[in-house]
Each structure stands twice: as C-alpha cells, then as structure tokens.
N, CA and C atoms as a LAMMPS dump frame, in Angstrom:
ITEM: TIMESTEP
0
ITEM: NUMBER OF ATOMS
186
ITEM: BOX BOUNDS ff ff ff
-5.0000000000000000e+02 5.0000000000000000e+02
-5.0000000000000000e+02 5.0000000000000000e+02
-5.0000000000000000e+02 5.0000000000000000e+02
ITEM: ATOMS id mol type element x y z
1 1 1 N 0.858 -1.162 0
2 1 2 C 0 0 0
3 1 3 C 0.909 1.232 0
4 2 1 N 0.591 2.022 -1.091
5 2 2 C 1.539 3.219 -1.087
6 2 3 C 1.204 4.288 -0.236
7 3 1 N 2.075 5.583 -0.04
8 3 2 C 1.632 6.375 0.282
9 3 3 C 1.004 7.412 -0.384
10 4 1 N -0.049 8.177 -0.053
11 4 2 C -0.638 8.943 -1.043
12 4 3 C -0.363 10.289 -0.886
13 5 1 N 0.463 10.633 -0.098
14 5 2 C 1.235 11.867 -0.022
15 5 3 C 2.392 12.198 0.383
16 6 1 N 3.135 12.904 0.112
17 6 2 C 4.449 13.347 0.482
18 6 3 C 4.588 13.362 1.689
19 7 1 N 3.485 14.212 2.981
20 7 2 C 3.291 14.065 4.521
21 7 3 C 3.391 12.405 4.933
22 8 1 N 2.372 11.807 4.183
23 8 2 C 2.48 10.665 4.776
24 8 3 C 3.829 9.612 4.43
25 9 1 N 4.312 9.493 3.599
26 9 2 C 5.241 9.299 3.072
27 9 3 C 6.481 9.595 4.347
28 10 1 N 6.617 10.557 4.682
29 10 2 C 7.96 11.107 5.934
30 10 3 C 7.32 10.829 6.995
31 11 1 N 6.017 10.759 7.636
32 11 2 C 5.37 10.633 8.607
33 11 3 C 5.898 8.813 9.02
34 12 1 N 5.243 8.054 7.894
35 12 2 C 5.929 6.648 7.878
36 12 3 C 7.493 5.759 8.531
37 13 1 N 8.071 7.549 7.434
38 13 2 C 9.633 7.076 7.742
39 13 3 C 10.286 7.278 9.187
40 14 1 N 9.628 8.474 9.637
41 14 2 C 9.965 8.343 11.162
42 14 3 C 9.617 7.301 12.157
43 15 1 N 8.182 6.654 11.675
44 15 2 C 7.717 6.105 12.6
45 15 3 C 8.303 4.9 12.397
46 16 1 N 8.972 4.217 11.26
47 16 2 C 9.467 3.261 11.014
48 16 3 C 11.174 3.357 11.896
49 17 1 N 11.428 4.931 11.806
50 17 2 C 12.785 4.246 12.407
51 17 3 C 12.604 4.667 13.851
52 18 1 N 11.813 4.687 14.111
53 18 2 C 10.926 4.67 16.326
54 18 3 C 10.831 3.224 16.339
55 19 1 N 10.324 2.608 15.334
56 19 2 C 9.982 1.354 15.562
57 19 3 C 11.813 0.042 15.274
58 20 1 N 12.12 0.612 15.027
59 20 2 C 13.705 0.284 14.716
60 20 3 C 14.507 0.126 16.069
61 21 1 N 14.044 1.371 16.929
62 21 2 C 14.987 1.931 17.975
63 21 3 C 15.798 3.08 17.404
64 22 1 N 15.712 3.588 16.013
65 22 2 C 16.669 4.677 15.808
66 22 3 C 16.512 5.802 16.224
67 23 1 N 15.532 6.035 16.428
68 23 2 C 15.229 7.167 17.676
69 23 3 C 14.657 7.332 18.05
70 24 1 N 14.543 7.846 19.612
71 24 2 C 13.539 7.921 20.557
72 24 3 C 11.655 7.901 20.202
73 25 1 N 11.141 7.052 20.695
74 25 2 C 9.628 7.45 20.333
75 25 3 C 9.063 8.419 21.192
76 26 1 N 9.469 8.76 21.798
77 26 2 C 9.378 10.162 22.751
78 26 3 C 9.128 11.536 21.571
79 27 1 N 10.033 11.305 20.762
80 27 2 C 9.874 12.323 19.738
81 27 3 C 8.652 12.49 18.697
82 28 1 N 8.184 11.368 18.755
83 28 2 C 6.479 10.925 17.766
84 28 3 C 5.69 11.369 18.524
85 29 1 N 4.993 12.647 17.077
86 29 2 C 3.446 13.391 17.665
87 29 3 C 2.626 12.985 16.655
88 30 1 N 1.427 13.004 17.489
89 30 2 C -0.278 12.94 16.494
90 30 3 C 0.156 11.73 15.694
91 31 1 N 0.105 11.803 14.257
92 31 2 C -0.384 10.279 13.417
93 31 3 C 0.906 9.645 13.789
94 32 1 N 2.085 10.419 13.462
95 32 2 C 2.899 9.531 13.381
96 32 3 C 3.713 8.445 14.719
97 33 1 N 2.852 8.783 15.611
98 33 2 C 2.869 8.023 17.19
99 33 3 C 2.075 6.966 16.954
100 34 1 N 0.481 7.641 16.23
101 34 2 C -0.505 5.95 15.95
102 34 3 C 0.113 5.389 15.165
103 35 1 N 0.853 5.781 13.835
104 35 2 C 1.302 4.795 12.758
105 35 3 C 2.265 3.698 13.623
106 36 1 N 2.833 4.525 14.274
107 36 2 C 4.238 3.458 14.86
108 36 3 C 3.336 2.235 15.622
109 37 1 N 2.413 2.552 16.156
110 37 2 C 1.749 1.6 17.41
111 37 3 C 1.215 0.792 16.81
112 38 1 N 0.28 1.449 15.736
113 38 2 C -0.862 0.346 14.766
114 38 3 C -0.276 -0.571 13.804
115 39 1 N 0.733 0.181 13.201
116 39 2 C 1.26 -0.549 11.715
117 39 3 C 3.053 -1.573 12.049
118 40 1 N 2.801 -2.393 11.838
119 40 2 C 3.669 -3.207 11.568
120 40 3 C 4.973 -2.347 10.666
121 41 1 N 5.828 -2.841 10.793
122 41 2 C 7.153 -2.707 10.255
123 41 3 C 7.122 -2.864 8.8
124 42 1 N 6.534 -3.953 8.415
125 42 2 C 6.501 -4.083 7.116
126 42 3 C 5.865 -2.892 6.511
127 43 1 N 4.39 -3.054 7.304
128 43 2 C 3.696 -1.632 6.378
129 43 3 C 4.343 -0.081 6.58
130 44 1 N 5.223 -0.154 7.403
131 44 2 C 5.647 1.105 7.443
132 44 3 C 6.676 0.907 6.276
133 45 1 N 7.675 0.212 6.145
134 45 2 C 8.256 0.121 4.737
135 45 3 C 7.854 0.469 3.777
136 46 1 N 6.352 -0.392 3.617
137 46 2 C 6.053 0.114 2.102
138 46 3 C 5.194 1.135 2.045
139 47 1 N 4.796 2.062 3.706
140 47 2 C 4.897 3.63 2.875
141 47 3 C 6.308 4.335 3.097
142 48 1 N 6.579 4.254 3.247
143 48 2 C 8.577 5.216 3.322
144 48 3 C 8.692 4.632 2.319
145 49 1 N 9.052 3.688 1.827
146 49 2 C 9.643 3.448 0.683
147 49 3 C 8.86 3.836 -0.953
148 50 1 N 7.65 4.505 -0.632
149 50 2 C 7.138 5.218 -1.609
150 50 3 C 7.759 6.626 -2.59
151 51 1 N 8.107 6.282 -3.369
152 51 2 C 8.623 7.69 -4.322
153 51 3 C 8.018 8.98 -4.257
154 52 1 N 8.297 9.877 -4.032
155 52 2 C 7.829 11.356 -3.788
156 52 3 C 7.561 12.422 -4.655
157 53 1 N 8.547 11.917 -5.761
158 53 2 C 7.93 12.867 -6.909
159 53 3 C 7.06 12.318 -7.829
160 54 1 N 6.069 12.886 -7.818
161 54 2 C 4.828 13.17 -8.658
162 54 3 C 3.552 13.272 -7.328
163 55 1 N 3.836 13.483 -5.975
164 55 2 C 2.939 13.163 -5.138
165 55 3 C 2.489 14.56 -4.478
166 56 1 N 1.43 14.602 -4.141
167 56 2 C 0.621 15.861 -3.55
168 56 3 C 1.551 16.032 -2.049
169 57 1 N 1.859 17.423 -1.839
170 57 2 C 2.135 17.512 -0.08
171 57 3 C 1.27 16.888 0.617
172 58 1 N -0.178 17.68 1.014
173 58 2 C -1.43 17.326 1.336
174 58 3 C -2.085 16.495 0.521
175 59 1 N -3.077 15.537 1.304
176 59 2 C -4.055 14.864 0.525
177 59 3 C -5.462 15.333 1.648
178 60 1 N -6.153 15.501 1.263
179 60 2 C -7.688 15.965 1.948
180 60 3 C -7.981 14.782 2.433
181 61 1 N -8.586 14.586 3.429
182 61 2 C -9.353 13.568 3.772
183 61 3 C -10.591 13.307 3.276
184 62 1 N -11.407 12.719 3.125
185 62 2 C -12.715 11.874 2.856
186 62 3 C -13.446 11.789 3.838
C-alpha cells in the first residue's frame, strides 16, 4: 500500500525508524505516534519506501 502523499510518506519514515529503535519514540506526535503503534514494520516500509515525486504535499481527507 503506497503512500498517497508526500506528509504521509515522511510521517511513515519516522515512525518506522521509532519502531527500529533509531530514535527515541518520545519524539512521535499525532499520526505519526498511531502509525508506529498500529502498523507493523513491514507496512511502514512500504509507505517510506514510496517515491515522492509526482505526489501531492497534502491529501484531503474523505
């Protein structure tokens, strides 16, 4: 599952390396504290590892 925005996209990558131990989770606010808790490692991979150019900063919610 990709990411559908550039935010979420870096939001991912932090929470992926909290979930690593690369740095403190003390430092994770708002989503990117739930992403770390809810999402598995894997799925945090495959949004960080999503390509950034051609992607919206923001995406609106639904």
């Amino acid at each position: 599952m990709p990411a559908k925005s550039a935010v979420q996209q870096k939001a991912a990558g932090a929470a992926l390396a909290a979930k690593r131990g690369e740095t403190p989770k003390g430092k994770l606010k708002g989503a990117t504290r739930q992403m770390e808790e809810s999402m598995t490692e894997q799925q945090l991979e495959a949004f960080a590892h999503t390509r950034r150019k051609g992607k919206a900063e923001h995406v609106a919610e639904d």
